[in-house]
N, C-alpha and C positions, 0 to 999 in steps of 0.2 A: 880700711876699716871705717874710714868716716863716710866713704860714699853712699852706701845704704840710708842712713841718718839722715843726710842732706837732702837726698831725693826725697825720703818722706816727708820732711819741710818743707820742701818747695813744692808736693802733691798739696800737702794741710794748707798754705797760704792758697798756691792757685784755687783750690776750692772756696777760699773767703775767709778761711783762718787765721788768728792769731798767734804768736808764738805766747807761751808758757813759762815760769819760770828755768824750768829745765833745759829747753828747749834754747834759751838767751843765757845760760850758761853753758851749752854745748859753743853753740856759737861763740862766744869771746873767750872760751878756751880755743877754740880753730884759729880768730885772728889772732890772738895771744900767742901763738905758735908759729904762725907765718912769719913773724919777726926772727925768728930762732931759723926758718930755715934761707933766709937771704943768703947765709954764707953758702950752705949746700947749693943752692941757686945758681951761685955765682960761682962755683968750683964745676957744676955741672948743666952747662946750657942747655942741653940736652930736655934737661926735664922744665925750662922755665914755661912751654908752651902750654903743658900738662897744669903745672900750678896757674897759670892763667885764666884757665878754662875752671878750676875750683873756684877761683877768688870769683869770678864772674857767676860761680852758681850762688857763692856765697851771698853776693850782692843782690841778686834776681830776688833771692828770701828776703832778707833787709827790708830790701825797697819793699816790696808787693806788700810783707808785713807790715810794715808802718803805715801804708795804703790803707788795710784792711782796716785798720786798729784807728785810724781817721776818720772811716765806716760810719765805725760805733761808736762816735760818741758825738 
């Protein structure tokens, strides 16, 4: 359900964009949540390659964002 969202973040920053108040509460609701799933994680290795591959998209927004936002001003 998050994945939609992220990609269009990570479209908005690759274009030169900013994140939005919205947009920096979606996000620290995500990292706020990867905490909570360490356990599932670690019950299910399975899936840690999967959340890897998130946390790394997460990151790509972050950085590029703060990039941008360094931009402008």
């Amino acid at each position: 359900q998050r994945l939609p969202r992220a990609v269009e973040l990570k479209d908005k920053v690759d274009q030169g964009g900013v994140l939005n108040d919205s947009d920096i509460d979606f996000l620290e609701r995500v990292f706020a949540d990867c905490n909570e799933l360490k356990p599932l994680l670690a019950r299910n290795p399975e899936y840690q390659d999967l959340a890897g591959k998130m946390m790394n998209l997460y990151l790509a927004i972050t950085t590029k964002a703060l990039e941008n936002e360094s931009k402008q001003t």
